[in-house]
N, C-alpha and C positions, 0 to 999 in steps of 0.2 A: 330732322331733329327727333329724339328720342325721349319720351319722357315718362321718368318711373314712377310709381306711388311708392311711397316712402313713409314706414309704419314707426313713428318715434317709439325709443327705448324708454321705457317709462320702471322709473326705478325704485323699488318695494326696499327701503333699507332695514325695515324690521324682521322679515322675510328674509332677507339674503345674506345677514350676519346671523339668523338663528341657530342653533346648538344643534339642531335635527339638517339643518342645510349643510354644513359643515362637520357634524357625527356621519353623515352617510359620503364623505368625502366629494361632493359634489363643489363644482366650481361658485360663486357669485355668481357669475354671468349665465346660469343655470334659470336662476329665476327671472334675470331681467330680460333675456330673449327667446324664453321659453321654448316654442318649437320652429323655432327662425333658427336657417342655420349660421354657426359659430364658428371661425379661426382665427387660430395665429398665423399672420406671413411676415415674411420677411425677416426668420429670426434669426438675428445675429449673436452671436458668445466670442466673447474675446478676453482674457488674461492683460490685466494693467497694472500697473502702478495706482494705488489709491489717491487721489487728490485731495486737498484739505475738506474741504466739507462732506465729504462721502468718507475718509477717514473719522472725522469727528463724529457722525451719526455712527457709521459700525466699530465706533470705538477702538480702532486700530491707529496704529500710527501711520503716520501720513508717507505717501511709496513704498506702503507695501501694500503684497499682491493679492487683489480682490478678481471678480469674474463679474464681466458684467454682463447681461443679458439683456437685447433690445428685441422689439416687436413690436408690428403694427395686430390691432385685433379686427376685422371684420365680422361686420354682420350682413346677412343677404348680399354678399361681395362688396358690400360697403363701408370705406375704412371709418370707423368711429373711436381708437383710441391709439396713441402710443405710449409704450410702455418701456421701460430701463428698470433692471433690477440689477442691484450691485450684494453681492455674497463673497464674505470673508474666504481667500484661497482654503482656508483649512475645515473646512466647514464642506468647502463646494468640491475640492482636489478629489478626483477618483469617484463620481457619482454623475447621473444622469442629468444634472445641471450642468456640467461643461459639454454638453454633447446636444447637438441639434436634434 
């Protein structure tokens, strides 16, 4: 058996919403894992049909065509979040959001 030390993410929300973290286009997760490294795996993009409550939030009508984007994030190879993001077709159509 193997066993890691494991440094919790300890998360500064005054810090990682500020206007200088986000004016320098820096991620969130910028500050909360400082120099621990950071990825997205597993990302999937896929074109659907909106369903009612993901219509209702992006204010579309319901079947029609949104993109959705899934991922897991790791840190130090360790999976700590999943993530779905759902973007109106006409917004996301033709831009480096439907592309892995």
């Amino acid at each position: 058996m193997r066993v890691r030390e494991w440094r919790p993410i300890v998360r500064n929300a005054g810090k990682r919403l500020s206007a200088e973290q986000w004016g320098a286009g820096n991620s969130i997760w910028d500050v909360d894992v400082e120099d621990r490294p950071f990825e997205a795996a597993d990302v999937q993009i896929e074109q659907l049909p909106a369903a009612a409550d993901v219509a209702r939030i992006l204010e579309v009508e319901e079947g029609e065509l949104v993109w959705r984007r899934g991922r897991r994030y790791l840190v130090d190879g360790v999976a700590v979040i999943r993530a779905a993001s759902y973007i109106p077709d006409d917004l996301a159509r033709g831009t480096q959001i439907t592309q892995g």
